[in-house]
C-alpha positions, 0 to 999 in steps of 0.5 A: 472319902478319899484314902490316905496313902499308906505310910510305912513305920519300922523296917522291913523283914529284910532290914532287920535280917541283915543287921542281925547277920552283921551283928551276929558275924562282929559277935563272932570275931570279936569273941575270937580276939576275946579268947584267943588260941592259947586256950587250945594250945594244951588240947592240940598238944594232947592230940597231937602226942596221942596221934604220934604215940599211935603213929609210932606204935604202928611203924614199931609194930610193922617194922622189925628191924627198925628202933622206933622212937617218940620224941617230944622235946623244945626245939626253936621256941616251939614244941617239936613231936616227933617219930624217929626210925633209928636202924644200925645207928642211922635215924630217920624222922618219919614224922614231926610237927611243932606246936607254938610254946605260948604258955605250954607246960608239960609234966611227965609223971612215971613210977612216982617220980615227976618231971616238967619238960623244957628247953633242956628237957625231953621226953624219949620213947623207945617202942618194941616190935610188939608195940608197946614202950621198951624204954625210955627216958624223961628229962634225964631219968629212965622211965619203967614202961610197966607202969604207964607214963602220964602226960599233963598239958597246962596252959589255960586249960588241963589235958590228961595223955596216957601212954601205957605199957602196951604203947596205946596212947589216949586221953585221960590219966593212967589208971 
């Protein structure tokens, strides 16, 4: 009896690895040019204002004899956040970052009234030695720091900021 040499059918265990790693990695970017950035616009915009807000309450905190000073307004077709030191009338940006505008919109509730932000339109926070907001003003209405002042990033998605009277910024709506 003579024995048949052994033929191989199918692909072998590392074939099969491969083209499952490749199809997993064209998934991946083609999901990526599916969704897109703009559905992270409005959450990097929540973080980002919650992390300067934080940024200015702690230089305020820490500095005395300085004004410090949240700002988020339009600036080159671009979101700009900013933290200013302002001491006898000379300011000075501690620091800024821009967030492309895509299709960002921000609305800044405060004491009933409600205003959206745009290329002619600001949101000014004026912070105390203690921390919290003294004053302020949103496009060009004052602002009463008592009541907290919500922030509403919109785009794909909804991101709830809140500022409250203490000057702490987090995510969700004031309360």
């Amino acid at each position: 009896m003579c024995r048949q040499p052994f033929r191989s059918t199918g692909f072998t265990l590392v074939e099969l690895i491969v083209v499952i790693a490749l199809l997993g990695v064209l998934t991946v970017f083609a999901a990526s040019r599916m969704i897109g950035s703009d559905s992270f616009t409005p959450s990097m915009a929540s973080q980002q204002t919650i992390a300067l807000v934080r940024l200015a309450q702690q230089h305020a905190q820490s500095r005395q004899d300085v004004t410090i000073s949240f700002v988020l307004d339009w600036y080159s077709d671009d979101w700009r956040f900013r933290v200013i030191s302002d001491r006898s009338g000379t300011p000075k940006t501690l620091r800024e970052t821009t967030l492309e505008s895509r299709n960002l919109v921000i609305q800044i509730t405060n004491d009933g009234s409600s205003e959206t932000l745009g290329p002619a339109a600001s949101l000014t926070l004026d912070f105390n030695g203690r921390g919290g907001v003294d004053s302020g003003t949103m496009v060009a209405t004052s602002i009463d720091p008592d009541t907290g002042i919500a922030l509403a990033f919109s785009g794909d998605s909804v991101h709830l900021v809140c500022v409250g009277s203490s000057g702490y910024g987090y995510r969700g709506a004031c309360e």
